[in-house]
PyMOL CGO cylinders between C-alpha atoms (Angstrom):
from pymol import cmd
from pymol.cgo import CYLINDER

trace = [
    CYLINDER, 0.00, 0.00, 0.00, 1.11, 3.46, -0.78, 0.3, 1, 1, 1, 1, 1, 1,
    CYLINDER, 1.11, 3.46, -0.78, 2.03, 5.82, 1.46, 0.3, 1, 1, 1, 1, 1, 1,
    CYLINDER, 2.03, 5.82, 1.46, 1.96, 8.97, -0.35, 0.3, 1, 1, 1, 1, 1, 1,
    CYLINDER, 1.96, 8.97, -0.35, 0.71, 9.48, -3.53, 0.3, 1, 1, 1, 1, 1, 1,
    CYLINDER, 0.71, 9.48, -3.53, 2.30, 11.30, -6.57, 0.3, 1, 1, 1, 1, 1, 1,
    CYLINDER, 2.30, 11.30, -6.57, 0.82, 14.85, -7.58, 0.3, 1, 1, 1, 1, 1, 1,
    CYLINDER, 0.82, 14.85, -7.58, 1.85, 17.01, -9.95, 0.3, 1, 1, 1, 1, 1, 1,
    CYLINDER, 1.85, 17.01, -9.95, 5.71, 17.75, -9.59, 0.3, 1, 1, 1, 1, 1, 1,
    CYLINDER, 5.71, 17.75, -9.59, 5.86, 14.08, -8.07, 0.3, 1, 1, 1, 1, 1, 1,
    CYLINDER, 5.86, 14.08, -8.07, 5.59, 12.34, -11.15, 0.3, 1, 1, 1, 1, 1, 1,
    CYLINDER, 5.59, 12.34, -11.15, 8.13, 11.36, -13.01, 0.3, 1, 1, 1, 1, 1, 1,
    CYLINDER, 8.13, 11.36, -13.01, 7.64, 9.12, -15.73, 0.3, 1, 1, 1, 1, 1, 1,
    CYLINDER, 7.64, 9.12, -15.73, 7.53, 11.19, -19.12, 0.3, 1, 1, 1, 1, 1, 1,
    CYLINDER, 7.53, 11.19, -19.12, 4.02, 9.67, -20.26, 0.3, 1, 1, 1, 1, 1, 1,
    CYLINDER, 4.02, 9.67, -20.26, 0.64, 8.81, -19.00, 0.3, 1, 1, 1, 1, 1, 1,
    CYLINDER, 0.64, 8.81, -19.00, -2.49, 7.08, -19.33, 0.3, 1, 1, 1, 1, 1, 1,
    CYLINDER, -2.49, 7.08, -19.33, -4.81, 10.59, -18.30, 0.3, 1, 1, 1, 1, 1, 1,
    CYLINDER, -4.81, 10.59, -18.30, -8.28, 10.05, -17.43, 0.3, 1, 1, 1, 1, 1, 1,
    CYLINDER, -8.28, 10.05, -17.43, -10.37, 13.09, -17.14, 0.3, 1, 1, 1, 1, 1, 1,
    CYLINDER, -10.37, 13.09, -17.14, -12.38, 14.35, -14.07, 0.3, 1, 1, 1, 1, 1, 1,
    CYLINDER, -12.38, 14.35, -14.07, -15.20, 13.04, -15.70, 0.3, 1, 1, 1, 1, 1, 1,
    CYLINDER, -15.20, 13.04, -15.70, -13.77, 9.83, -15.39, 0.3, 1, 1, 1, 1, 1, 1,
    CYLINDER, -13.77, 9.83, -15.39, -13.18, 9.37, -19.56, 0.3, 1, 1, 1, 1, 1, 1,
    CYLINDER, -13.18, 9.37, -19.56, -10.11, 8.33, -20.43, 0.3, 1, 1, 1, 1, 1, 1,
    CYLINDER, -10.11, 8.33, -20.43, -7.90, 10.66, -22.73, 0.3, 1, 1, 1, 1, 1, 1,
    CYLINDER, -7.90, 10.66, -22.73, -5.57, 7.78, -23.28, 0.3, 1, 1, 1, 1, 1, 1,
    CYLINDER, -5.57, 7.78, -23.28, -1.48, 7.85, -23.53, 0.3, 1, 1, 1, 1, 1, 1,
    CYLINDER, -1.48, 7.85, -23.53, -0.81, 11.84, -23.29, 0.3, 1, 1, 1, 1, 1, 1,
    CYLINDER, -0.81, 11.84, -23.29, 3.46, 13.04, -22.48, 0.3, 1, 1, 1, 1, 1, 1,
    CYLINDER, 3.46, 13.04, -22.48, 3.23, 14.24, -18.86, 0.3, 1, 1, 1, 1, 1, 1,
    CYLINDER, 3.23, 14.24, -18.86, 4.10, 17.80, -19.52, 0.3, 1, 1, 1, 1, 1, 1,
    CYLINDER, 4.10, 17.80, -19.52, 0.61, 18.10, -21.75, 0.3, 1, 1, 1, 1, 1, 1,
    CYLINDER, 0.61, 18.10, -21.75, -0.77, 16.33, -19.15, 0.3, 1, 1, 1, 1, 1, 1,
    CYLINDER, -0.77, 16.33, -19.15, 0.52, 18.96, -16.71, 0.3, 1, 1, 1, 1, 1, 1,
    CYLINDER, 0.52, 18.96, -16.71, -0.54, 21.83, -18.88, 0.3, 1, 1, 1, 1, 1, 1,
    CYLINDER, -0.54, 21.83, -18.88, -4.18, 20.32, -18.89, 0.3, 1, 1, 1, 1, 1, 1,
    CYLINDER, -4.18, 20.32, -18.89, -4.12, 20.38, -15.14, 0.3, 1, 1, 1, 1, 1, 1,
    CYLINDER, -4.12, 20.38, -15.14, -3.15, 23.80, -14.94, 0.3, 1, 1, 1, 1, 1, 1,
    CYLINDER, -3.15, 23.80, -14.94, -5.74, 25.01, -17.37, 0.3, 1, 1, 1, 1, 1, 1,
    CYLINDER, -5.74, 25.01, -17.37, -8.76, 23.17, -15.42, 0.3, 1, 1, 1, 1, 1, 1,
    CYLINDER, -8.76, 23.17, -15.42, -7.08, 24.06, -12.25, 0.3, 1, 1, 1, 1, 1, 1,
    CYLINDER, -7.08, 24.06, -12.25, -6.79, 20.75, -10.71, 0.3, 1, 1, 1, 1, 1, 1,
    CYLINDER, -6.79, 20.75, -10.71, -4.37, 18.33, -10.18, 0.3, 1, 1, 1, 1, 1, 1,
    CYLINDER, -4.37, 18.33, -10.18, -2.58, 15.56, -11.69, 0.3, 1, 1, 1, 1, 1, 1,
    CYLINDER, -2.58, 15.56, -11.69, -2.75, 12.64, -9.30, 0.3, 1, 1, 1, 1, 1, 1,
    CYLINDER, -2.75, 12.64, -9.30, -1.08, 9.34, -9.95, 0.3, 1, 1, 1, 1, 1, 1,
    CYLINDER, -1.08, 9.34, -9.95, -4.07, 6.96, -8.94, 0.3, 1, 1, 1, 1, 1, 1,
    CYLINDER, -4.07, 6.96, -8.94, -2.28, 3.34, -10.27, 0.3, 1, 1, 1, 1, 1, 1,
    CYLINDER, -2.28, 3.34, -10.27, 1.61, 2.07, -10.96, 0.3, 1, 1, 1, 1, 1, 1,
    CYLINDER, 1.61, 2.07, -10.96, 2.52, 0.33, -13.86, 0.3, 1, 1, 1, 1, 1, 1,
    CYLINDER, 2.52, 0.33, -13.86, 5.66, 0.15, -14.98, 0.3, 1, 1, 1, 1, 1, 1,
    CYLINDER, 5.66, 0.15, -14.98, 5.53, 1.73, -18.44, 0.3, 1, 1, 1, 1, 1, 1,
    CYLINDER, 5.53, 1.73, -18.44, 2.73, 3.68, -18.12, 0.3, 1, 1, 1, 1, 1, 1,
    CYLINDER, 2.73, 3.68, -18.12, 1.00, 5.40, -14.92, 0.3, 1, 1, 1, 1, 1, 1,
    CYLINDER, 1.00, 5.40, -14.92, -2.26, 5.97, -15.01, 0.3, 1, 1, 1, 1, 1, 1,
    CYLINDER, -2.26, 5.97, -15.01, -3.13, 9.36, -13.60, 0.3, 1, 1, 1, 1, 1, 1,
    CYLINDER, -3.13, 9.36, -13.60, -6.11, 11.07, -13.23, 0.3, 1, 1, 1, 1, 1, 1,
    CYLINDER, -6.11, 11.07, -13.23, -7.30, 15.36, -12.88, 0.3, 1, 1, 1, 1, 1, 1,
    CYLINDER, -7.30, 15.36, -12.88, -8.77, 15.68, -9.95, 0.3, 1, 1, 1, 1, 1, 1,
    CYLINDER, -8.77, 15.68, -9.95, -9.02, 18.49, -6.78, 0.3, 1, 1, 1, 1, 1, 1,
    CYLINDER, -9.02, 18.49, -6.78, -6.54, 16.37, -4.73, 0.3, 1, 1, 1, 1, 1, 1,
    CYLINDER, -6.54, 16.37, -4.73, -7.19, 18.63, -1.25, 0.3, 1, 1, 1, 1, 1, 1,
    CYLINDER, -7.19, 18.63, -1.25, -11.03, 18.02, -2.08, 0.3, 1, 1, 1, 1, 1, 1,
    CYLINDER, -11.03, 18.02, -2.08, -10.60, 14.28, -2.55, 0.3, 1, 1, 1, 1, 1, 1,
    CYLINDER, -10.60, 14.28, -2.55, -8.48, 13.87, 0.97, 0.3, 1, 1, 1, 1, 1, 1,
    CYLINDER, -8.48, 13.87, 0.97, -11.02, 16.13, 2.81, 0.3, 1, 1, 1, 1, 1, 1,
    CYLINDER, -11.02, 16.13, 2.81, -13.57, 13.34, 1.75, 0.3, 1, 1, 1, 1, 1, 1,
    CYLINDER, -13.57, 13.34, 1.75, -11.46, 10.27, 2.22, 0.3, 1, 1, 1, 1, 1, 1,
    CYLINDER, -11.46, 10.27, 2.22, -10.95, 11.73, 5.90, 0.3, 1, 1, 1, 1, 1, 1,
    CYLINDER, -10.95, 11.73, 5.90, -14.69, 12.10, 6.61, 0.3, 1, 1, 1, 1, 1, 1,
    CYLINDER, -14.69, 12.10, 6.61, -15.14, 8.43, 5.01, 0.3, 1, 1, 1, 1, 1, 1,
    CYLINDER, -15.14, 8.43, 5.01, -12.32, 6.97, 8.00, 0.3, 1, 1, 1, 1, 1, 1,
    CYLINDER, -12.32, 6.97, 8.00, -14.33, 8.59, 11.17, 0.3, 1, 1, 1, 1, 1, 1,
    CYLINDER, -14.33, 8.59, 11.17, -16.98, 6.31, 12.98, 0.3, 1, 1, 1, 1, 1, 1,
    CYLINDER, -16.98, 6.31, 12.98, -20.26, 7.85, 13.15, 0.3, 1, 1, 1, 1, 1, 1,
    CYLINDER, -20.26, 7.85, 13.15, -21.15, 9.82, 16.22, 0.3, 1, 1, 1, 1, 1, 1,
    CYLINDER, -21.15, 9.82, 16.22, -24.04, 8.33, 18.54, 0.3, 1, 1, 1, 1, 1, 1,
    CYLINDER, -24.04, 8.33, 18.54, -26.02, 11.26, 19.98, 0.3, 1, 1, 1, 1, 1, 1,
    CYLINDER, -26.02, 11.26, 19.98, -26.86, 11.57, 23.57, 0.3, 1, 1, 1, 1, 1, 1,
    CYLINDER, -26.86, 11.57, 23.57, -30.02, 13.40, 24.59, 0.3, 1, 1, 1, 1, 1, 1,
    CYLINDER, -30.02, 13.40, 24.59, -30.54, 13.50, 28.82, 0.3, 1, 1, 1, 1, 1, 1,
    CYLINDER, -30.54, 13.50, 28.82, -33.90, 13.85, 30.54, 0.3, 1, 1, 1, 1, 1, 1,
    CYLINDER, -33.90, 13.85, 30.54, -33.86, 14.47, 33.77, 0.3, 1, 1, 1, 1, 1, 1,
    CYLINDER, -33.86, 14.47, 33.77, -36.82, 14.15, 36.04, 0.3, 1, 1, 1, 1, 1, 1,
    CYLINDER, -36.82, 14.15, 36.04, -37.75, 14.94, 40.30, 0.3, 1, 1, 1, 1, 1, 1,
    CYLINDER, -37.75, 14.94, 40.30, -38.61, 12.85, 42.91, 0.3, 1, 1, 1, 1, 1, 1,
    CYLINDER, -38.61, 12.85, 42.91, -42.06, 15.20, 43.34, 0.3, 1, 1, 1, 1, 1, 1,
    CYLINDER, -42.06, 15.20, 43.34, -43.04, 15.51, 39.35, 0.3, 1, 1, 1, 1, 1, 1,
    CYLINDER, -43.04, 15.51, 39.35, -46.72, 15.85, 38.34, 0.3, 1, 1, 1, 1, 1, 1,
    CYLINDER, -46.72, 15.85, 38.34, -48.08, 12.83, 36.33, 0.3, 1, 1, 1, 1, 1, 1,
    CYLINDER, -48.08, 12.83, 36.33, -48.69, 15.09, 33.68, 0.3, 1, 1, 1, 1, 1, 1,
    CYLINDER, -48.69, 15.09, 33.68, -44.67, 16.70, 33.77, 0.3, 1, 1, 1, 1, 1, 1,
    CYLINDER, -44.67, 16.70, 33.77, -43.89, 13.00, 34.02, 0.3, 1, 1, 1, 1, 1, 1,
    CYLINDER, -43.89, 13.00, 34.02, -45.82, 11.94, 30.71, 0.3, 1, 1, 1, 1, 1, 1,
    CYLINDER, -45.82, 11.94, 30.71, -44.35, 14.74, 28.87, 0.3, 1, 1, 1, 1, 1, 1,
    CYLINDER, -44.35, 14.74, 28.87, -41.23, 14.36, 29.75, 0.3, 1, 1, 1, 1, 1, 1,
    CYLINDER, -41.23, 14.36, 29.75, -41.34, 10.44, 28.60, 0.3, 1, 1, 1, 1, 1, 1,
    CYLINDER, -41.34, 10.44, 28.60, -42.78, 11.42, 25.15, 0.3, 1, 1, 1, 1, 1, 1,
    CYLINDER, -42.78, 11.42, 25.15, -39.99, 13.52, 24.68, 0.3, 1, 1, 1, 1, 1, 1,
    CYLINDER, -39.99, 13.52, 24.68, -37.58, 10.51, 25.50, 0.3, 1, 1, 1, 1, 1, 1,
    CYLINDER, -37.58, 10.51, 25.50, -39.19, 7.83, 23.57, 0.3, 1, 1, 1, 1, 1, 1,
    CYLINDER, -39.19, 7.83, 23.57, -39.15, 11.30, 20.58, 0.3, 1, 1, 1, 1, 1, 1,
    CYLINDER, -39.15, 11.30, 20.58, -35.30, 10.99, 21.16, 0.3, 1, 1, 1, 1, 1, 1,
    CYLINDER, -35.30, 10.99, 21.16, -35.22, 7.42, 20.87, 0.3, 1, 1, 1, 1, 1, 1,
    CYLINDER, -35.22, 7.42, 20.87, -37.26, 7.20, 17.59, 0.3, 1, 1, 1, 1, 1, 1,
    CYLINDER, -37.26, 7.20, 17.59, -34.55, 9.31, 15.95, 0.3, 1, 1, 1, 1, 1, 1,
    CYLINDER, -34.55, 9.31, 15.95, -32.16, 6.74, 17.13, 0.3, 1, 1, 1, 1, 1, 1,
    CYLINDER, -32.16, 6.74, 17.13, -30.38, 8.81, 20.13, 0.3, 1, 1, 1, 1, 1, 1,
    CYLINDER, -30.38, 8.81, 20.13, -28.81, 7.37, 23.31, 0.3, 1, 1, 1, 1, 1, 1,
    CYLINDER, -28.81, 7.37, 23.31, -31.18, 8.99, 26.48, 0.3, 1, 1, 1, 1, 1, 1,
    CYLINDER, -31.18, 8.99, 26.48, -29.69, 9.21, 29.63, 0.3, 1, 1, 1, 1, 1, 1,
    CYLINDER, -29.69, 9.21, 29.63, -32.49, 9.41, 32.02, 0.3, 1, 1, 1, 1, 1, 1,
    CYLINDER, -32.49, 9.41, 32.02, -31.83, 10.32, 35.55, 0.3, 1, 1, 1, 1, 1, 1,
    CYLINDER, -31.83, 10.32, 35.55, -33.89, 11.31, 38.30, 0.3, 1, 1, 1, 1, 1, 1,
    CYLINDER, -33.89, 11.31, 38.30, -32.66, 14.02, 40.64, 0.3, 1, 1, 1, 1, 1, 1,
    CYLINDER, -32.66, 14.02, 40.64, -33.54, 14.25, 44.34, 0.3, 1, 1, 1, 1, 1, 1,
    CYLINDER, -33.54, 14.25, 44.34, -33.08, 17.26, 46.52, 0.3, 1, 1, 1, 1, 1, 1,
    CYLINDER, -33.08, 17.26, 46.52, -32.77, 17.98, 50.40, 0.3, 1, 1, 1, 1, 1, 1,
    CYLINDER, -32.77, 17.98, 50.40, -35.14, 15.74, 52.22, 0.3, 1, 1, 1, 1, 1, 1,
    CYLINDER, -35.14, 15.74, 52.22, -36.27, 14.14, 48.95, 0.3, 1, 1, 1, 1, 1, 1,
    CYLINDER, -36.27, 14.14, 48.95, -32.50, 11.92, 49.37, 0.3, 1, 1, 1, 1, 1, 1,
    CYLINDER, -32.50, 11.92, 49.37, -33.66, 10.34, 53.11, 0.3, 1, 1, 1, 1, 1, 1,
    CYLINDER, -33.66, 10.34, 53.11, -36.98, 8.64, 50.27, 0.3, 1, 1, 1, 1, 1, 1,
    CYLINDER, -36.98, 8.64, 50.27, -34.31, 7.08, 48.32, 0.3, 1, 1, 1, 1, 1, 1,
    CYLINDER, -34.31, 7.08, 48.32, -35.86, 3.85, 48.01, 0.3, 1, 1, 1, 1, 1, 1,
    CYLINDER, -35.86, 3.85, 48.01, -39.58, 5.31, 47.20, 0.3, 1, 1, 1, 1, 1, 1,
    CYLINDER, -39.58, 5.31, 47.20, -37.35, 7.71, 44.51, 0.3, 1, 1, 1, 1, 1, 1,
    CYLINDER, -37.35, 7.71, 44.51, -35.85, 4.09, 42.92, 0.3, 1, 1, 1, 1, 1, 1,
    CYLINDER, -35.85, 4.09, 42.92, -39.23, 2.30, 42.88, 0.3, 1, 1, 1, 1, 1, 1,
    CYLINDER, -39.23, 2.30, 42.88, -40.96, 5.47, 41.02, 0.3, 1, 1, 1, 1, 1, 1,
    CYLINDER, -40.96, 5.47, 41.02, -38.09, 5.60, 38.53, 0.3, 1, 1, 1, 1, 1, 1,
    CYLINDER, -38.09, 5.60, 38.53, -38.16, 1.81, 37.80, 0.3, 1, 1, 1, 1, 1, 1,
    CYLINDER, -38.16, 1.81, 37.80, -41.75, 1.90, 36.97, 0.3, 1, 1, 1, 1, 1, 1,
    CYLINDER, -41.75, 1.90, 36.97, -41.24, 5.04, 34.83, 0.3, 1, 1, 1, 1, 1, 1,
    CYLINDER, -41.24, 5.04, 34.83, -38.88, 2.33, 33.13, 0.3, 1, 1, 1, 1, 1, 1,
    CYLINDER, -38.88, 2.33, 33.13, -41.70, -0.01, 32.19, 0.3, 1, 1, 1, 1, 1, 1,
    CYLINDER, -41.70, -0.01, 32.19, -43.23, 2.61, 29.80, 0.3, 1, 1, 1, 1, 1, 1,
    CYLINDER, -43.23, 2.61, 29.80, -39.83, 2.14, 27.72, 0.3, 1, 1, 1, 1, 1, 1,
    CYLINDER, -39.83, 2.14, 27.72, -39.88, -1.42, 27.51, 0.3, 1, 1, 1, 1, 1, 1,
    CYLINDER, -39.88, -1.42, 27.51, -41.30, -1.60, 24.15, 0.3, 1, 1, 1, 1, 1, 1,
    CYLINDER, -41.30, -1.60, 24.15, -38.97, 1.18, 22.17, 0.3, 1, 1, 1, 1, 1, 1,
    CYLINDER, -38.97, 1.18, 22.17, -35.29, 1.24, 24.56, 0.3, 1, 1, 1, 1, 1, 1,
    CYLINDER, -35.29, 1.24, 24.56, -33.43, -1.76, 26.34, 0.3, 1, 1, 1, 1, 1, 1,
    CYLINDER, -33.43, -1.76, 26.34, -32.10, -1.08, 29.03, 0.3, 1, 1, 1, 1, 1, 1,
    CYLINDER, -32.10, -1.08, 29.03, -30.01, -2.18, 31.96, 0.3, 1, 1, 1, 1, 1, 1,
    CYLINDER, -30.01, -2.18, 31.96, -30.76, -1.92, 36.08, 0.3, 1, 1, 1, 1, 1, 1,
    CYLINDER, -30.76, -1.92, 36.08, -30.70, 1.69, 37.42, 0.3, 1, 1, 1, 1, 1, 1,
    CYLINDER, -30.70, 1.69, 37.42, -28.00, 2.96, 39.66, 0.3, 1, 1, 1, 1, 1, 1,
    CYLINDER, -28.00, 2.96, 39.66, -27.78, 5.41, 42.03, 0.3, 1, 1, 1, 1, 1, 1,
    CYLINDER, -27.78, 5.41, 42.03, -25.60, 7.10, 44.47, 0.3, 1, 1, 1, 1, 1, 1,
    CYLINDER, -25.60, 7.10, 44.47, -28.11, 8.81, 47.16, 0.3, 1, 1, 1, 1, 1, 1,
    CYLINDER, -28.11, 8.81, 47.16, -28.68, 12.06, 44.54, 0.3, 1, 1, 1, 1, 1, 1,
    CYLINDER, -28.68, 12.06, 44.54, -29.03, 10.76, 41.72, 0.3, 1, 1, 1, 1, 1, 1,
    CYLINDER, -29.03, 10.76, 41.72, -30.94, 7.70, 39.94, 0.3, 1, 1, 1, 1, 1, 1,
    CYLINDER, -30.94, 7.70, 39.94, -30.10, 7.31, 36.16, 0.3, 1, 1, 1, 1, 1, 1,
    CYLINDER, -30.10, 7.31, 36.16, -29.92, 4.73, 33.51, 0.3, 1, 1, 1, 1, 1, 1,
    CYLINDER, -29.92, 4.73, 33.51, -29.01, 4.81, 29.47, 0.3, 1, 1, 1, 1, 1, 1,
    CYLINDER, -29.01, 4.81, 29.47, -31.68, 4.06, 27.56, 0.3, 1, 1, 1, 1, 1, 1,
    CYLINDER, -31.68, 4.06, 27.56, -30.63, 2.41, 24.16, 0.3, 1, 1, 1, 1, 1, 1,
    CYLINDER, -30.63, 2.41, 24.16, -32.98, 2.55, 21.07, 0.3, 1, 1, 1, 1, 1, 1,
    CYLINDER, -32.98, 2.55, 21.07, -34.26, -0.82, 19.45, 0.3, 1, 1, 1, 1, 1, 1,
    CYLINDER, -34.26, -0.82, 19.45, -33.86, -1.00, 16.35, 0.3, 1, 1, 1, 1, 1, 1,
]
cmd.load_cgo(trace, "trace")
């Protein structure tokens, strides 16, 4: 495998095969016309195969075509959305606030949901846990996901979209 390709003032064989940006092939052309048609289209001459008569090369925007073969190497980013919910929400808070999660979730983000508790709200800990975990249940159907933790303050799990 290469590890840097030939442009312009690289090559050095005195003839190529040229193929055009369009991706038609121009045929056997001396490399100094081949040059010169670079120059006029303003792009560049990029060797894209060794052989050992003939190198194929072929006009392209060389910084353009790296740009995209760098976007083409990173992993897609997973998106993380967090709701966040209280020990003392209303029903109705609560119902809106797991319609916008299971929103989230249908567009195929990660949701960190959490519940926070405040004060006195921290001595109900294990009232706080139960009410989360059967908040869960309504995401059984659209998210898997695994046993909440929590650390006194805060109660919070990742909820994973099924796909």
């Amino acid at each position: 495998m290469k590890t840097k390709m030939m442009v312009n003032g690289d090559i050095k064989s005195p003839s190529v095969i040229l193929i055009m940006p369009d991706g038609v092939s121009k045929g056997v052309v001396p490399l100094n016309e081949a040059r010169n048609i670079a120059r006029d289209e303003d792009l560049d001459l990029v060797q894209v195969s060794e052989s050992e008569e003939k190198p194929i090369c072929k006009l392209m925007d060389f910084t353009k075509w790296k740009y995209k073969q760098s976007k083409a190497k990173k992993p897609n980013h997973q998106v993380t959305k967090e709701v966040r919910v209280s020990f003392l929400i209303s029903d109705y808070d609560l119902d809106r606030k797991l319609r916008q999660a299971k929103k989230f979730l249908s567009k195929g983000a990660i949701v960190r949901y959490s519940m926070d508790l405040k004060g006195r709200e921290q001595q109900k800990f294990e009232n706080a846990f139960a009410r989360f975990s059967a908040s869960l249940e309504n995401f059984q159907d659209v998210a898997s996901f695994d046993k909440p933790n929590g650390n006194g303050r805060l109660i919070s799990t990742l909820l994973k979209p099924q796909h």
